[in-house]
N, C-alpha and C positions, 0 to 999 in steps of 0.2 A: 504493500500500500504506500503511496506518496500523498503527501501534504506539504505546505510549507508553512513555516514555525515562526516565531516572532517571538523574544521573550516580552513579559510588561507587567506592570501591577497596574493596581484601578485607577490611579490615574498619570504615572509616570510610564512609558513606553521607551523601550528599548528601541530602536528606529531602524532594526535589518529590514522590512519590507514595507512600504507605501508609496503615494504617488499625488501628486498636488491634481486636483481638481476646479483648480481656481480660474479664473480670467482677469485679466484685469486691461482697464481701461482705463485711456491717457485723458485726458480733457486740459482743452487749451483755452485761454481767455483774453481778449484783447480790448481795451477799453481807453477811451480820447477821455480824460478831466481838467474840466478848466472852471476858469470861475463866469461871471457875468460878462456878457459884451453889449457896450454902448455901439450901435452898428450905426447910429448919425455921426459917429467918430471914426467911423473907417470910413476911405476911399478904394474904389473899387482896385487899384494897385496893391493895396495893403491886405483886398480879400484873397487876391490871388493869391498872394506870398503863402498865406496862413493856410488857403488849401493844398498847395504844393509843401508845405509843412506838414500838416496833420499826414499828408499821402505817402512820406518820406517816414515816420514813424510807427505807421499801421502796416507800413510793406514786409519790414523783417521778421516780426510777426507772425505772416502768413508764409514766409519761404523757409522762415528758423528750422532748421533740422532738432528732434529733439538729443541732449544728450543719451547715450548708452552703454553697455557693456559688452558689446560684440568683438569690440578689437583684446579685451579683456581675454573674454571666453575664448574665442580663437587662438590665445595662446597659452592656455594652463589646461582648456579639454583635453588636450592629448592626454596627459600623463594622468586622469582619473576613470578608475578600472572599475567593473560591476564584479563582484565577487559571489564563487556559483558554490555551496559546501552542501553535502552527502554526510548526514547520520543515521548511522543504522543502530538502535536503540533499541534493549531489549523491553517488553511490552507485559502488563501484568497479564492474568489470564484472568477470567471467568470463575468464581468458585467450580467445585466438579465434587463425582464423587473420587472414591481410591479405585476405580475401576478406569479415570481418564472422563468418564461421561458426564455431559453437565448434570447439576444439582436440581434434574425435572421432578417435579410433585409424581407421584405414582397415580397414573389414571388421567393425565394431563394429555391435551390431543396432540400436543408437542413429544411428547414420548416413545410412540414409533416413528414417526422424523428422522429424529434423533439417531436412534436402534437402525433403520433404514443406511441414511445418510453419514453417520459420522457427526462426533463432536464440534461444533464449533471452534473447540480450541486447538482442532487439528489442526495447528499452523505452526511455525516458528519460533512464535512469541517473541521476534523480531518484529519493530515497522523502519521502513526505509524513510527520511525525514529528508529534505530538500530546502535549504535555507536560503535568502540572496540576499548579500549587503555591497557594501560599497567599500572603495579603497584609494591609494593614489600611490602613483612612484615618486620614491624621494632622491634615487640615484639610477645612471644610467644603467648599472648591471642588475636592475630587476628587483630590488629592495621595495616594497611599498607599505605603508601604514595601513592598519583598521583597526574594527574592534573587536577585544577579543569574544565577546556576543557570540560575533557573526562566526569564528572560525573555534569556539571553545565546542571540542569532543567531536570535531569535524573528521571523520575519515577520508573524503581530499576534499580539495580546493581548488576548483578552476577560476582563472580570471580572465573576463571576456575586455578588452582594449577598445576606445571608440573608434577604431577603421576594422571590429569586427572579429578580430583574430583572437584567438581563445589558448591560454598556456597552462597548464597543470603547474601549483605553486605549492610549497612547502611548508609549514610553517615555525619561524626559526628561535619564535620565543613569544610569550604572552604575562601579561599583569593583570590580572583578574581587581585588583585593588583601586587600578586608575580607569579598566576596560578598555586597556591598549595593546595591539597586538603588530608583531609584526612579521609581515610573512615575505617567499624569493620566490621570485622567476628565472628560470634560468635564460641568459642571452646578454644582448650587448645593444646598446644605443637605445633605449628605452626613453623616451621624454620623460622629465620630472620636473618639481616642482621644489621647492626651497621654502622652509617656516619665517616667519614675519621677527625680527628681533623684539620688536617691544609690541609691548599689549595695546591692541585695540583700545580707542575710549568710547566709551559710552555716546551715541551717535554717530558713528563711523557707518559708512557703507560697507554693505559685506556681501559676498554671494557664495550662495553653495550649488554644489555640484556630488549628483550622488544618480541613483540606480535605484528610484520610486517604483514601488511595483515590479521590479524586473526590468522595465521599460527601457533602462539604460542615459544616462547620460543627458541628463535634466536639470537646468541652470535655472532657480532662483535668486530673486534679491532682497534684499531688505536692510534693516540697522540693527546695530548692537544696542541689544537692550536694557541690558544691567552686566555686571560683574558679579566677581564674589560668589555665586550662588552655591547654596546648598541644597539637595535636593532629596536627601537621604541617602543614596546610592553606594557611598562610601565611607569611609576616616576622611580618604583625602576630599571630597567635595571639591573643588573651589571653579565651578563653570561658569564662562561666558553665556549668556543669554543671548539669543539674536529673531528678529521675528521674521527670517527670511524661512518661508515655508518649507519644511523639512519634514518627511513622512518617512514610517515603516519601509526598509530598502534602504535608505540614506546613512544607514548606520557603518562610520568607519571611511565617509567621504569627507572631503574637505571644503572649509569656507574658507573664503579671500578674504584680503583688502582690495582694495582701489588698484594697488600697485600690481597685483597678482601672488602674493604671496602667501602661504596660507597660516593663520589666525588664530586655526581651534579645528576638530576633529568631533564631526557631527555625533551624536551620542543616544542622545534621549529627547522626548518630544514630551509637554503636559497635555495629555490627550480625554479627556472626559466624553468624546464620541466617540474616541477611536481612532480617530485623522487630527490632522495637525488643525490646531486653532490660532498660531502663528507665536508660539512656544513651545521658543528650543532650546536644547542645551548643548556646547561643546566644551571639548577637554583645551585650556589653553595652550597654544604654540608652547610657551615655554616649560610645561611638564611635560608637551611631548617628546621633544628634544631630548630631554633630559632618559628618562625612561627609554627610549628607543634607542638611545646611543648603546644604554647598558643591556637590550636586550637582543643586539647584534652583537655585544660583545663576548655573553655568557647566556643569553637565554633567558636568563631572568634577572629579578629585580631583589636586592637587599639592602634591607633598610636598617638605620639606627632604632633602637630600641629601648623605653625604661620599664615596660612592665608595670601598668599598673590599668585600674580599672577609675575613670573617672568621670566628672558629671559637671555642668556649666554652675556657676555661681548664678543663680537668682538673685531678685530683690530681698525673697524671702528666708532665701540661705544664708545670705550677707547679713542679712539683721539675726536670726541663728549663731553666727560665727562671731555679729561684731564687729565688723569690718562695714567700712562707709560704702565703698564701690562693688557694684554687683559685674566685676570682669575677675578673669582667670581660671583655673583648673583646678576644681576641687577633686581630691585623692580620694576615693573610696575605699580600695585597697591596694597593695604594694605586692606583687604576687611574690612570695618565699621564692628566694635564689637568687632572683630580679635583680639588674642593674639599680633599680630606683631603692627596692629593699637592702641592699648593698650598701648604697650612699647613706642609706637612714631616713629616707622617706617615710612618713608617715599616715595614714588614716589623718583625713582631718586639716592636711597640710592642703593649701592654696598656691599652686606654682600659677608664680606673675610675671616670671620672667626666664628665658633664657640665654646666659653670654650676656646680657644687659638689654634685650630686645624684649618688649613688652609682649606679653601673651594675652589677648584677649577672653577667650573659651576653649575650650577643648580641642578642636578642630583644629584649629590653628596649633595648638599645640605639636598634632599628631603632625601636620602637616611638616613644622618646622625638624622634628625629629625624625621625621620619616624622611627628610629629606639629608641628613647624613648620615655620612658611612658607621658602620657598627667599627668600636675600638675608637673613636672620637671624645675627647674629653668635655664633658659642659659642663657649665655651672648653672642649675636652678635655683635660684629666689624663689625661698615660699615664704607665705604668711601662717605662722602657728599660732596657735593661742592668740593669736591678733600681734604678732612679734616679727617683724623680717629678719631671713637665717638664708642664708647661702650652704648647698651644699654641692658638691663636686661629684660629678656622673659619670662612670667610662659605660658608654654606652653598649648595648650589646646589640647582638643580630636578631631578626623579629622572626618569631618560630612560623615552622608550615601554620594554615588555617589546625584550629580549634576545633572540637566537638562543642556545641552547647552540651553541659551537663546535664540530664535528667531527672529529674527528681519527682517523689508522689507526694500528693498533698501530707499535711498532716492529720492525726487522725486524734482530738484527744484521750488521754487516760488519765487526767486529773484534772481536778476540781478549777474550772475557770477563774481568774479574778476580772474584774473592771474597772477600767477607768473610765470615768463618767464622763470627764469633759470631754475626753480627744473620741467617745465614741469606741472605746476597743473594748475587745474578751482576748483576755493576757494570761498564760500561762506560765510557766518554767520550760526552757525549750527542749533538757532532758527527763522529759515526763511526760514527753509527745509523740508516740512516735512515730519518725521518718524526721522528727524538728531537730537533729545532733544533741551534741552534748550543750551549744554554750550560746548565751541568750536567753529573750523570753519569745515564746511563740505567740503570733497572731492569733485568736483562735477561732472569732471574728470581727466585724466591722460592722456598726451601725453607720447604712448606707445612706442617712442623715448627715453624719456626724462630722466633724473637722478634721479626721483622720482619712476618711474614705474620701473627701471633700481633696484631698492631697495626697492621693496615691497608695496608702495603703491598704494592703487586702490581703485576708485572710490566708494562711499559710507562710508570709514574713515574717522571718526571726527576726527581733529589734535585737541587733548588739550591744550599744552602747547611746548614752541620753546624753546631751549637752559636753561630750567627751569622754566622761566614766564608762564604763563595761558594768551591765547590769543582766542579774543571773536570775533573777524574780521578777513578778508583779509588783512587790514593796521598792526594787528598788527601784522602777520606771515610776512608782507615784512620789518616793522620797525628790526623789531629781526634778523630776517636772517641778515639784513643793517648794525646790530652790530654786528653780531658773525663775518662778514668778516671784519669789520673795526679791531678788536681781531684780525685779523689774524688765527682765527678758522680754521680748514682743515673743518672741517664737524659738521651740526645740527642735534642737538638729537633733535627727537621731540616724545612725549608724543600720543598714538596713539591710537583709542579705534575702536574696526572692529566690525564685527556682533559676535563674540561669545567672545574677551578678549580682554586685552588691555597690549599695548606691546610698544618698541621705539625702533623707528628706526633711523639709522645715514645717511641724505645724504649729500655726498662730497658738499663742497660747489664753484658752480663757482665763475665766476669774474663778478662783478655788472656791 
């Protein structure tokens, strides 16, 4: 069976396969303004001049050619490639019984069919998948850019070229982190194209160039529309927005500048139809340099690493912690072994900076460290206890992808407590089990309450309240008891779920 695939969630789309369906029309306007005329003040000399005037103004007008992007396109099409990938994917079956035959009701009119005919799931349990994205050369010997989308668990990869000619390509290394991929053509003189040095600004012309639908080699335009963006996809984040129409098939094509250069590496579209509503996202020119260099070098990509698990500073974590400004990197936890656990990182600690460069949230964070080499020395600035403390990092190398852990709820076996204000049922977390040894367990959440109101839910082991580690119910009400006698607005608490561990701030009522 063939189909062809697309990855997407509900409403961010991966953009291997679509196709603009738009038109668009030019309208031109030409318009004489003047103000009043005394016409017992002219002389018919004076009327001529002024119609041989207006006639000299309205003329250009009508012959003006409009500006375009043809001479553009005519010289950067060559080198952008439709990209043709084959998966063959093994397929769930059909429950059955242990005899192979499906799971038919006894006396069902499907039953001799069946017995006649043969199981339905007499097949393979293979399906053959057919994907098509887009690409571009960056060097004459056949190198070209995508994404890794388009070419991740591809068994081959044909690239069809715009005068038609089709090469089987290799693929020489992939980043699934940034969705950058890059793959060879074998041969010589290939037209390419060269990335833009500096970043686009916000209103720049751009135009993309990608393989909508299959279709092949379809030139929209439009502007840059924001920067920065995050869009959940990654650590790294940080895409150009552009609302030059980009649809499913586009994925792993390139947008221009003006100059011909390219800018950013088509990626993902915000799709709530389905098709493009004229937001896009690409990866920028200068992460993809970066990354492609190293993945023509070695195949892949290795990053600095501290090892820890963190969460953005809110307004309400900052009033929690203390601290006036709601920016930087709050530490949730320090994973044992860790570069970060090493230096003495802590739970709790706020990293503001690195090398002296400000860290705004998380992101940025990951970004700056993900972006040197492992064995790199830093220094992080954090805020503890509301105190700045420098400490010295030899960074390390960032492990393969992770399992999330699993875990089953909790179940109790002892006698609940509550805390009235925050809306909880608190336990001891070993006295729960599946809750470990240490903590107090969730047991649940009134779905009223200022706790549920702020993320917590039942089966969260609270570890620790305004800093302390607490093993009971008493001591999450002792603590709370003091952070309002402080005058606290809100408790951080120390918080560990089925897959990470995070804090959370809730406001604190009146005892």
């Amino acid at each position: 069976m063939t189909k062809n695939t697309d990855s997407r969630n509900p409403k961010i789309l991966r953009t291997r396969r679509l196709t603009v369906l738009s038109s668009i029309a030019v309208l031109g306007l030409a318009a004489i303004v003047g103000g009043p005329i005394a016409f017992h003040q002219l002389n018919v000399p004076e009327l001529s001049s002024l119609a041989q005037a207006a006639e000299t103004a309205v003329q250009p007008e009508s012959t003006a050619q409009p500006a375009g992007f043809a001479d553009l396109v005519a010289r950067v099409k060559p080198a952008v490639i439709s990209v043709r990938v084959k998966i063959d994917e093994p397929q769930p079956t059909a429950s059955s019984d242990e005899d192979g035959s499906p799971a038919i009701p006894p006396g069902s009119p499907l039953e001799k069919f069946f017995h006649d005919f043969g199981s339905p799931n007499a097949s393979s349990g293979h399906e053959v998948m057919i994907g098509e994205g887009s690409g571009f050369f960056i060097s004459a010997d056949g190198y070209a850019v995508t994404n890794n989308h388009v070419v991740d668990h591809a068994q081959s990869v044909e690239v069809t070229t715009s005068d038609g000619k089709s090469y089987q390509a290799k693929v020489v290394g992939t980043d699934p982190k940034t969705d950058l991929a890059l793959i060879k053509v074998d041969g010589q003189d290939f037209p390419h194209v060269s990335f833009a040095d500096q970043q686009p600004r916000v209103g720049d012309w751009v135009v993309a160039i990608g393989n909508p639908y299959g279709l092949g080699g379809t030139v929209t335009a439009g502007i840059v529309s924001a920067e920065g963006r995050d869009i959940g996809a990654g650590p790294y984040d940080d895409f150009i927005q552009i609302d030059a129409p980009i649809n499913k098939g586009n994925s792993g094509g390139p947008a221009f500048d003006h100059n011909g250069n390219v800018i950013g590496v088509n990626t993902a579209i915000l799709a709530p139809s389905g098709g493009s509503v004229g937001i896009g996202f690409d990866i920028p020119a200068t992460t993809v340099k970066v990354v492609i260099a190293e993945l023509k070098d070695t195949g892949y990509v290795t990053r600095g690493w501290l090892g820890i698990q963190e969460q953005p500073v809110t307004a309400d974590i900052a009033a929690g912690l203390g601290v006036k400004q709601a920016k930087g990197s709050l530490v949730d936890e320090a994973e044992p072994g860790s570069p970060a656990a090493k230096a003495g990182v802590k739970p709790g600690d706020v990293i503001t900076a690195v090398d002296g460069a400000a860290i705004k949230d998380p992101r940025e964070l990951a970004q700056k460290i993900g972006g040197m080499a492992p064995g790199t020395s830093v220094t992080l600035s954090v805020l503890r206890n509301g105190e700045p403390k420098d400490l010295a990092v030899t960074l390390g190398t960032m492990p393969a992808e992770r399992q999330a852990q699993a875990d089953t709820g909790p179940g109790s076996s002892a006698a609940p407590s509550k805390e009235q204000n925050l809306g909880l049922l608190l336990a001891p977390a070993d006295q729960v089990a599946g809750a470990g040894e240490k903590g107090v367990a969730v047991v649940a959440v009134d779905p009223d309450g200022m706790a549920a109101e702020h993320g917590l839910q039942a089966g969260d082991i609270i570890l620790d309240v305004g800093g302390k580690a607490v093993s009971n119910p008493d001591d999450v009400r002792q603590d709370l008891a003091a952070l309002r006698k402080d005058g606290k607005q809100a408790a951080l608490m120390r918080v560990q779920s089925v897959d990470a561990t995070r804090f959370v701030a809730v406001p604190l009522g009146h005892a």
